[in-house]
N, C-alpha and C positions, 0 to 999 in steps of 0.2 A: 423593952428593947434589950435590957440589961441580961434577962433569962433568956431572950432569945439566941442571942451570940454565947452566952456559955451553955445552950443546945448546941449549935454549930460547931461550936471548939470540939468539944463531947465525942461529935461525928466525925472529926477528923476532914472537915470541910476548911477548914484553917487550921493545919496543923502547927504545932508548935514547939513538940519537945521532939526532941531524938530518944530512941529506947536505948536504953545502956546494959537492960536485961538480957538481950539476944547479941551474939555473934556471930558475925559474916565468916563463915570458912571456907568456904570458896568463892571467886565470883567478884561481881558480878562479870558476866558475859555475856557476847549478843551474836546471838543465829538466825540463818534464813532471812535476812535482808532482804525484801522487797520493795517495790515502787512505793506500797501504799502501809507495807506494815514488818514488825519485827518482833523475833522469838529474845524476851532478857533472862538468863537464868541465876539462878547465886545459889549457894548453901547455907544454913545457919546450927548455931547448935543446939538450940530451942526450937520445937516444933508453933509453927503460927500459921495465920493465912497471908495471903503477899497482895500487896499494891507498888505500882509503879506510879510513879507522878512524873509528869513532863512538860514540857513546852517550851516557847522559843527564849529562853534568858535562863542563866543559871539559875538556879533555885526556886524557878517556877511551880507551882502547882494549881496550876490552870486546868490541869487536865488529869484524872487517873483512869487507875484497870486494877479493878481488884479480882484475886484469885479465892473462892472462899476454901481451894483445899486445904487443909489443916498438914504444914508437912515441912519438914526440913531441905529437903529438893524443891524448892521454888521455882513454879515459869510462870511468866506473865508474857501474851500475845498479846501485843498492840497493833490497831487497825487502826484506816479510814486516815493515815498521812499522806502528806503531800510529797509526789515525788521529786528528789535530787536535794531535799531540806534536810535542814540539821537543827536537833532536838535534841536538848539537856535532859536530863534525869536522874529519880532516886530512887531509891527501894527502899521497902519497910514491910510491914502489916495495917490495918485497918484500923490502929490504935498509933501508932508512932512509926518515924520515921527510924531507918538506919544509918546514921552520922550525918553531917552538917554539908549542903551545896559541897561538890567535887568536880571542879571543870575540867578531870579528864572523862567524867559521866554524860556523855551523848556519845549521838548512833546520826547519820547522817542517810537518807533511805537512798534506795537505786536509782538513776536516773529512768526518767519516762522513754522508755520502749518505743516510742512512736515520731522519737526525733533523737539526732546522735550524740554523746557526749563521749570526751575523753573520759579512759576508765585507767586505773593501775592497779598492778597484782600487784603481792609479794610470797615467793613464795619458799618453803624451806621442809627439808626432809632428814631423817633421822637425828633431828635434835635435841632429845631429850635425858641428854645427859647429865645434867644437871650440874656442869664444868664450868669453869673460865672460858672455854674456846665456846660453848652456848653465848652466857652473857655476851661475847665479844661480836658476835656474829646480830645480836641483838642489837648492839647499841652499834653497829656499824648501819643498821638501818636508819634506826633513830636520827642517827647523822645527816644520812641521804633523804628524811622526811624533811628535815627541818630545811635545808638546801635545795629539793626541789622538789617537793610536794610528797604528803602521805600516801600510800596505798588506800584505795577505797575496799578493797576485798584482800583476805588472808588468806592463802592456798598451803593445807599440811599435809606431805606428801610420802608420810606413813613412819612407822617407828617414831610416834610421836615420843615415844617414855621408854627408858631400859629400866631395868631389864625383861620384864614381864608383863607389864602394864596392871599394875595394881593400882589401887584406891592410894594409897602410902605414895606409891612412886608419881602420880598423877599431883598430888598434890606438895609436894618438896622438889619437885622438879621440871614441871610446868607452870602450873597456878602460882605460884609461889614467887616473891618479887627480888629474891636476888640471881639466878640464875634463871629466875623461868618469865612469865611474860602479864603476869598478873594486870601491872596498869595499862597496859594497850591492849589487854583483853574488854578495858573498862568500853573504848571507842572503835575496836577495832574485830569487825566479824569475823570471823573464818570457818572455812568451808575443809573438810579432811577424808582422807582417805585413811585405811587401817594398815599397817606391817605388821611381818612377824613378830616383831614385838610385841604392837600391843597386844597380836591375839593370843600369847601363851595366856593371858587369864581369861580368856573368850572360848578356844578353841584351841590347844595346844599344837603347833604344829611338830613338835619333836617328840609326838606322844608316838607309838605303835601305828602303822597304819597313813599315818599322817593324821586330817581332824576326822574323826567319827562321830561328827552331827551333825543333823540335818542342817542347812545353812537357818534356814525360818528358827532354829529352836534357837540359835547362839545369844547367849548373853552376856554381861561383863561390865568394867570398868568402863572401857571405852563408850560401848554404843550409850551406854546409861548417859555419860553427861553429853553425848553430841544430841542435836535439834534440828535437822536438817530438812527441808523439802521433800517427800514422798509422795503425796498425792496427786502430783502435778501442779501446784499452788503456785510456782514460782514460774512457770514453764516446762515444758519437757513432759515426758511422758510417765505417767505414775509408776513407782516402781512397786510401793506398800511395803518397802524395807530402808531401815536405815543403813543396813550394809551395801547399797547400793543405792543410788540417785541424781537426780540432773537439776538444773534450775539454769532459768536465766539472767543476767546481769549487762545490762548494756547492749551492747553492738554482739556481744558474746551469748555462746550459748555453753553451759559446760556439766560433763558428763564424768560422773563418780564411782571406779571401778572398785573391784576387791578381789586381789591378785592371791588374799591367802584362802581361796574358798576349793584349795586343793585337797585332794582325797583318793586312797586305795578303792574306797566304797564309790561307787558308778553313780551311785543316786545323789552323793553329797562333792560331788567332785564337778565343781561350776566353771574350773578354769581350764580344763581338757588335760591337769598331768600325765603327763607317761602316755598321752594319747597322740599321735601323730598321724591318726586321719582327719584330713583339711574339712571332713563333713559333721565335725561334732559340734553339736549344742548343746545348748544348757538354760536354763530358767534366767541367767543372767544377761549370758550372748540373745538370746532371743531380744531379750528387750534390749538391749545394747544396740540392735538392727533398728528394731522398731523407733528408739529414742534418737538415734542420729538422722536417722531416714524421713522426723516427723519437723525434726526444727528447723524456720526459716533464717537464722541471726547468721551474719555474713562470719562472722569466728566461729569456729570449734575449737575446745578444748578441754582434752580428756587428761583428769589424773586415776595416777594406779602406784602400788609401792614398787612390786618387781620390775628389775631393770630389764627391757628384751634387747638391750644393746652396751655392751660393755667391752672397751678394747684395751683393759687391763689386766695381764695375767690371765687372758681365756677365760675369764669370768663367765659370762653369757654362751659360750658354746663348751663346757662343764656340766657332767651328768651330776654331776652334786649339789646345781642348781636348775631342778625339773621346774620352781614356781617361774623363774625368769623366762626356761625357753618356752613355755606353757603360753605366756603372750605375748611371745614375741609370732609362734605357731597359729594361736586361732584371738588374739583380742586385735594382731595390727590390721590382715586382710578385713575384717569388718571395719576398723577406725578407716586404712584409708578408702573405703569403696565409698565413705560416703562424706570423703575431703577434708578428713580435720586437719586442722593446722599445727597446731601442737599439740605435745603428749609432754606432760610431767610426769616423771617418776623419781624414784630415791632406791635404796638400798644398797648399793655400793658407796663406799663412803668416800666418792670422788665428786668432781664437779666435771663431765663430759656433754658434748650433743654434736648431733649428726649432722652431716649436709640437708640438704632437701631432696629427701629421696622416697620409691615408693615401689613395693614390691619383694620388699627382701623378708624373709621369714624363714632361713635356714640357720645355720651357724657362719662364722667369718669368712672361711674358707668358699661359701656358695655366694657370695656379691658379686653381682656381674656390672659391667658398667652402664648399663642401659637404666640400670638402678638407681643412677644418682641424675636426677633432674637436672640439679646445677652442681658443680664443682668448682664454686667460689666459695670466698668463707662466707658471703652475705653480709658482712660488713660494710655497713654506711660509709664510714668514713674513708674506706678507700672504694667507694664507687660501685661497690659489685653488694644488687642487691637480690633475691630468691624473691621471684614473682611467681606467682599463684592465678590463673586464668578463669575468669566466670563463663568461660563458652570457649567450643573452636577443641580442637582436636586432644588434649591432654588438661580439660576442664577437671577443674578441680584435686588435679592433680599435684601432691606432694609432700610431706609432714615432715615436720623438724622433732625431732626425740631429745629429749632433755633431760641428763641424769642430774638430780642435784640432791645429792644425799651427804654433805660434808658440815653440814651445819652444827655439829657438835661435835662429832668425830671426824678422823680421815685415813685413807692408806697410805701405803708408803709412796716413795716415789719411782717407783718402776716404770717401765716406759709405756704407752697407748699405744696398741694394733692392732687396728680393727677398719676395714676399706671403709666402712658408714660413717665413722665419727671423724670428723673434723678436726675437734681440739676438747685436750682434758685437762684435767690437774689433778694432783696428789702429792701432799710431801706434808711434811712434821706439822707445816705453819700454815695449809691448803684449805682453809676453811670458811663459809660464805654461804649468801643463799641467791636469790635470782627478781630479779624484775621486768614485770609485763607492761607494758604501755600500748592501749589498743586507741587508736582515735581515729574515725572512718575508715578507707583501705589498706590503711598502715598499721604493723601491730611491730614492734622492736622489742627484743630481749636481749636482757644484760645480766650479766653474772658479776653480782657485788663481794670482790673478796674484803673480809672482816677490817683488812687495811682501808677502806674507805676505798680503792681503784674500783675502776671497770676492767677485769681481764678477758672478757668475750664481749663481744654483741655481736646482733645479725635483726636484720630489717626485713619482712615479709612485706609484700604490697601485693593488693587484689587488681588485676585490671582487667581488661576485654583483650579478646586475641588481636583483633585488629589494630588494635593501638600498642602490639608488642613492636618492636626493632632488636636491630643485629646488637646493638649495646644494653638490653633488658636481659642478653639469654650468657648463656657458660661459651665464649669465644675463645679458648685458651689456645688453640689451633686459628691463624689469620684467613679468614672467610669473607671475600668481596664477592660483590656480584656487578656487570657494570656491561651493558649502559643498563640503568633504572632512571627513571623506568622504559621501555622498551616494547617492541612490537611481538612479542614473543620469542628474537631471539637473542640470547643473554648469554655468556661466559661466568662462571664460578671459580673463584678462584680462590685457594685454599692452600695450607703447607703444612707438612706432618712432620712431626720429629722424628718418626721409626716408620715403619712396612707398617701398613695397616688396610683391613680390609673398608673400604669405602661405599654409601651408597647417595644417590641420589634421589629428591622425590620434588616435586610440585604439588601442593595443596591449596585445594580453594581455601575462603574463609569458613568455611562448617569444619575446615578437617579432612574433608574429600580430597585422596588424591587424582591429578588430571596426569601426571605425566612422570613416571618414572624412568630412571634410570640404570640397569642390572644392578648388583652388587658385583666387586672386583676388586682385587688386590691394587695396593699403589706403595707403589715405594718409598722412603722418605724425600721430603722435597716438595718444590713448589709445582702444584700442578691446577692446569685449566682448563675445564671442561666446559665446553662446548654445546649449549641446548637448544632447539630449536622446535619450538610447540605451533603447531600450525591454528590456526586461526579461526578454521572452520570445525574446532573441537570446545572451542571454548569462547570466553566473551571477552572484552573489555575489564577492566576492571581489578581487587588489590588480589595478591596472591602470596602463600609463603614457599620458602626454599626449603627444605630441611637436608642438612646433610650429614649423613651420618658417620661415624668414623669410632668401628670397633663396636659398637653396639650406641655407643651415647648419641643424643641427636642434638645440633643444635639451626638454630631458624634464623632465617631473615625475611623481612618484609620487599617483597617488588610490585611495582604498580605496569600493568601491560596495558597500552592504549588501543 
């Protein structure tokens, strides 16, 4: 018995010592999250082979995954867990561990796909500055973990590292545990998009030309340490690159752009710069079509670095920023054809987002009002919320645009104008990053400045058109309708602050109109029009108003007996 347990030992089947030989230099971290499995990666400065050991109590080794490649880049894929559990973990090699039980080491997997759970983001853009105003913005989360619950996924939304994205800068000001985010990388996944930063050591984008390689060839700091979903493993549709990809997560489905794959050269140029025919594709857009078009998960959410909307200082309608108008030109008409809900992005070093709008893809100056779905802030707390319709005439119609690139830096404080965006910030002290909270038709976003406040939020809910009313839509103008419900014929009653051109329409529940009325000028003031739909055109049963006033529309529900 005595020889058999020091075989055992020997094996590393009861391990015992910790290595004191090798160094962790980067790491550990954990990518691609799934129901049933997880990518852990680390550095060392000794080349060995890696084992991960896990299970459900700290310092478990009930369970491993041994890697037998010989190599200082370490990854170990774990399979075959249970989904929405949470599992401790260590690293080492096949001969000894690397340091003693660490309970900030587990990984908690995704919830099961086939029934709903609350999920939360967090997410943060151009942070890697390696400042006070980083840390601060950090441990302002930390705060908000500790008080109402952690993020289960990490959203980075490009300009991870300044100034160039080097090996050096990656590690002193990311990985790194006084400015950058080392111990919540131990528990905490995250999923990223690329900036001009990090691509100067990928693809330079201020070289001649802009990048001149082929996108398939780039390589670098960046893509080397991310892990991400490509083949479809997670959900979504394979992309076979990690400069682009999708996975799913929850109630969510979310889609991973790369806004620096701009170029002079035609062949390498995936984001359409300097191209302004609405029919260009690209290797990218194609599957962008394909990948939103293929998933059933009731969220969308797409990140990208460039901002397509900025109403600071003419940022976004600026020839000196071709990568921004680039998608805001051909990445939003694909995003909303196929109803995503939100768009993350960064690069302006402010914290803005838009109404709930859909259709705008020029500069500032071309937003028409028909454009903004609702023109509430969407704010819960005073009642005005941005609904999102599964059916019925403007299905699926809508996206909130989210810049939140202030997490390490900011601009000044100059003023916001821009008809899309709602509300921004920028000043000396403007710095914060953003959280998602999706839990079935509800998804809320809040913008946490580094002070511990909420200085935004806005509530999206999914519902049916039928179950919409006159207090779900943008009533900023008083719009009654009465008697309701009624025999077909009905009074609208409405009041305008200025002359405006007015319409009227009647719509079944599909969206079909039965019964319009011209379009006509009206004055300002209270005015009541008069409709009368005969009986023998139509049925029984619910119906919407819509009225329109200057191009915007808004609806009410009437029931005709």
């Amino acid at each position: 018995m005595k020889k058999l347990l020091l075989f055992l030992t020997a094996c590393c089947l009861l391990p015992t010592a910790y290595s004191t030989a090798q160094i962790i230099t980067r790491g550990p971290y954990l990518q691609s999250p799934g129901q049933t499995s997880i990518i852990i990666r680390w550095r060392t400065d000794v080349a060995s082979d890696s084992r991960v050991y896990y299970g459900s109590t700290l310092g478990s080794t009930a369970n491993v995954v041994d890697s037998t490649t010989v190599t200082t880049e370490h990854r170990v894929k774990i399979s075959g867990l249970s989904p929405s559990t949470m599992y401790f973990y260590n690293i080492g090699s096949t001969t000894a561990m690397l340091g003693e039980p660490d309970p900030l080491m587990y990984f908690t997997t995704a919830p099961d796909t086939l029934s709903s759970h609350p999920i939360r983001l967090w997410a943060i853009g151009d942070f890697g500055h390696g400042n006070q105003e980083q840390a601060d913005v950090r441990d302002s989360y930390e705060r908000f973990a500790e008080n109402e619950g952690a993020a289960n996924l990490w959203l980075w939304l490009g300009d991870n590292v300044y100034q160039d994205g080097t090996e050096e800068e990656y590690d002193t000001k990311v990985f790194d545990s006084i400015y950058g985010y080392k111990h919540l990388m131990k528990h905490l996944p995250f999923a990223s998009t690329s900036g001009n930063h990090d691509y100067n050591s990928i693809c330079p984008w201020e070289q001649p030309g802009f990048c001149s390689t082929h996108p398939d060839e780039h390589t670098g700091p960046y893509l080397n340490f991310i892990d991400p979903p490509t083949e479809g493993e997670l959900g979504g549709v394979p992309s076979h690159r990690k400069i682009f990809y999708s996975f799913d997560y929850g109630d969510a489905h979310f889609t991973v752009l790369n806004s620096e794959l701009g170029s002079l050269n035609s062949n390498y140029n995936w984001i359409g710069m300097l191209n302004s025919d609405t029919s260009f594709t690209s290797p990218m857009l194609e599957w962008l079509e394909a990948d939103l078009a293929a998933t059933t998960k009731k969220w969308k959410i797409v990140i990208w670095h460039q901002t397509p909307y900025s109403g600071q200082d003419g940022f976004t309608d600026s020839f000196t920023q071709p990568y921004c108008v680039a998608t805001r030109v051909h990445f939003n008409p694909i995003v909303e054809r196929y109803g995503v809900d939100l768009v993350l992005v960064g690069h302006d070093h402010n914290y803005q987002r838009t109404y709930l709008i859909n259709g705008h893809y020029g500069n500032s100056g071309s937003f028409q009002p028909s454009m903004m779905l609702n023109g509430t802030s969407g704010n819960p707390d005073l009642g005005e919320y941005y609904y999102k319709y599964i059916d019925g005439p403007i299905k699926d119609k809508g996206t909130v645009y989210v810049v939140e690139g202030n997490s390490s830096a900011s601009n000044d404080s100059s003023e916001f104008d821009h008809p899309a965006i709602y509300w921004g910030e920028a000043c000396e002290t403007c710095y914060g990053s953003f959280i998602v909270d999706i839990d079935g038709n509800r998804l809320d976003g809040r913008y946490l400045h580094y002070s511990d406040s909420i200085r935004d939020k806005f509530t999206i809910i999914k519902t049916d058109w039928a179950s919409a009313n006159v207090d779900e839509r943008n009533t900023s103008e008083v719009f009654k309708i009465y008697p309701n419900p009624n025999n077909g014929q009905f009074t609208v009653e409405y009041t305008l602050t200025e002359k405006s051109q007015v319409n009227i329409d009647v719509l079944d529940i599909s969206g079909r109109i039965v019964h319009a009325v011209a379009a006509a000028e009206r004055s300002a003031g209270k005015h009541n029009e008069a409709l009368n739909i005969s009986k023998d055109h139509i049925s029984a049963g619910t119906y919407f108003v819509k009225l329109g006033i200057n191009g915007v529309n808004r609806f009410s529900k009437i029931k005709i007996e």
